[in-house]
Each structure stands twice: as structure tokens, then as C-alpha cells.
C-alpha positions as CSV (number, residue, x, y, z in Angstrom):
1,X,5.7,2.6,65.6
2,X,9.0,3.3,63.7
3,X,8.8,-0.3,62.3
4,X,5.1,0.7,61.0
5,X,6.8,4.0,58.8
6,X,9.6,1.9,57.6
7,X,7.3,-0.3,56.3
8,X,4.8,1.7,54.8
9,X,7.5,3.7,53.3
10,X,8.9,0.7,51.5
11,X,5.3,-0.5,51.0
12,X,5.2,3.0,49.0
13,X,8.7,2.8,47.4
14,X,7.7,-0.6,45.8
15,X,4.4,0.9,44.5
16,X,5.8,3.5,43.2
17,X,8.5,1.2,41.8
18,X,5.5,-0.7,40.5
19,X,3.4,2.7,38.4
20,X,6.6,3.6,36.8
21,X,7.2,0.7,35.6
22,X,4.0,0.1,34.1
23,X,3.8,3.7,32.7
24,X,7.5,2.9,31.0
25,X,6.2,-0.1,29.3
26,X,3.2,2.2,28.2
27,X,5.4,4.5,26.7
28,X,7.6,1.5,24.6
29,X,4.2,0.1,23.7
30,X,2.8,3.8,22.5
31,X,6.1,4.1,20.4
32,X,5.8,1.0,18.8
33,X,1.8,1.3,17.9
34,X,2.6,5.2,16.1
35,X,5.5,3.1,14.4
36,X,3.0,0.5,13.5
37,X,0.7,3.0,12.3
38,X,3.3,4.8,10.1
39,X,3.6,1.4,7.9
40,X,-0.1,1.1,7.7
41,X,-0.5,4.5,6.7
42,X,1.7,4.2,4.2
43,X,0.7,0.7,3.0
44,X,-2.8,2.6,2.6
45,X,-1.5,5.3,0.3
46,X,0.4,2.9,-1.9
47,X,-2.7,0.9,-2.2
48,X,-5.0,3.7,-2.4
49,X,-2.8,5.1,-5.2
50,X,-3.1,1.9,-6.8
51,X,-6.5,1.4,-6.7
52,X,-6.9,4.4,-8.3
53,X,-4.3,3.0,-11.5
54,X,-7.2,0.3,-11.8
55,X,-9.8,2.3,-11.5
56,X,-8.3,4.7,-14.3
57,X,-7.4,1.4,-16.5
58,X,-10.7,0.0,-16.3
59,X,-12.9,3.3,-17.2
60,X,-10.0,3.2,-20.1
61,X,-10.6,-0.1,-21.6
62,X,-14.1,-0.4,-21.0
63,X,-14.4,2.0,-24.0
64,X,-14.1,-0.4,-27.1
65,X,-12.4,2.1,-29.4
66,X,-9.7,2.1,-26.8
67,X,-9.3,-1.6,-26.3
68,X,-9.1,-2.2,-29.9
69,X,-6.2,-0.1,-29.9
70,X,-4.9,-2.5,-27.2
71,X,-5.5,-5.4,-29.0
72,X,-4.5,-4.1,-32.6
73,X,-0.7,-2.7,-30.5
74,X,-0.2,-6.1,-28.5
75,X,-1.6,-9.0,-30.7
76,X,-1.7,-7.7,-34.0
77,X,-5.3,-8.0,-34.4
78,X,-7.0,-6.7,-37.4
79,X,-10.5,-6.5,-38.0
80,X,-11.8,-8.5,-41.2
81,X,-11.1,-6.2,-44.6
82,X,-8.7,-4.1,-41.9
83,X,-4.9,-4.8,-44.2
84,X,-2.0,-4.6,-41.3
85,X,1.4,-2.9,-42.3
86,X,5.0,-4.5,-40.3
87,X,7.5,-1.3,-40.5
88,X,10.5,-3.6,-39.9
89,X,13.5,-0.9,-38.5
90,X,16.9,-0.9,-40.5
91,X,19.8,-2.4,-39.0
């Protein structure tokens, strides 16, 4: 009968043993998902933010006037009869 109580005592020890165990590995892996999560969340804002640049860029250009302006600034278009000025700086 003593033998019996020894061994369900260990038979509990090593269950026990067993939950904590598991419930420490929960923990590490609950750490490392809310640390996972922080990234994403951030990665989300960044692209959020922008997505919202191009979204602002293409209501922007998609008014003529405006990319005309582009065009005329980076490529030095004119438009026929348009005569373009060069203001060269001093040096």
C-alpha cells in the first residue's frame, strides 16, 4: 500500500512536471506571436501610409493641368506655339 502512494505521488509529480512545462512553452510562444504582431502592425502602417502617398499622387496627376506641369518641370515639354525660357544661374 505505501509502494501504491509513492507511486502515484510520482505519477503526479511527473504530470505536474509535464503541465508546467507545456504552459512555459505557451508563454515563450505567446511572447513571440505579440512580438510578431508588433512588426506586422507596423509593416501595416508603413504601407497603409504609403498607400495613401499613391492614392494622393494619382487623384494629383490624373488632373491634366497638373501633369502638364509635371511634364513642362521634368522634360521640358512645351506645347506647340508654347516659347520655353532656360534661366541659366550665375556662377
Amino acid at each position: 500500500m505505501n509502494i501504491g502512494k509513492i507511486l502515484f505521488v510520482v505519477f503526479l509529480v511527473i504530470v505536474i512536471s509535464f503541465f508546467l512545462v507545456e504552459i512555459f512553452y505557451m508563454f515563450k510562444e505567446d511572447r513571440s506571436l505579440a512580438s510578431d504582431n508588433q512588426k506586422l502592425t507596423a509593416q501595416l502602417q508603413s504601407l497603409t501610409a504609403e498607400k495613401n502617398k499613391i492614392q494622393e499622387d494619382i487623384n494629383y496627376y490624373s488632373n491634366i493641368s497638373n501633369l502638364q506641369k509635371l511634364l513642362k518641370q521634368e522634360f521640358n515639354y512645351k506645347q506647340p506655339g508654347e516659347k520655353m525660357i532656360i534661366v541659366v544661374p550665375n556662377q
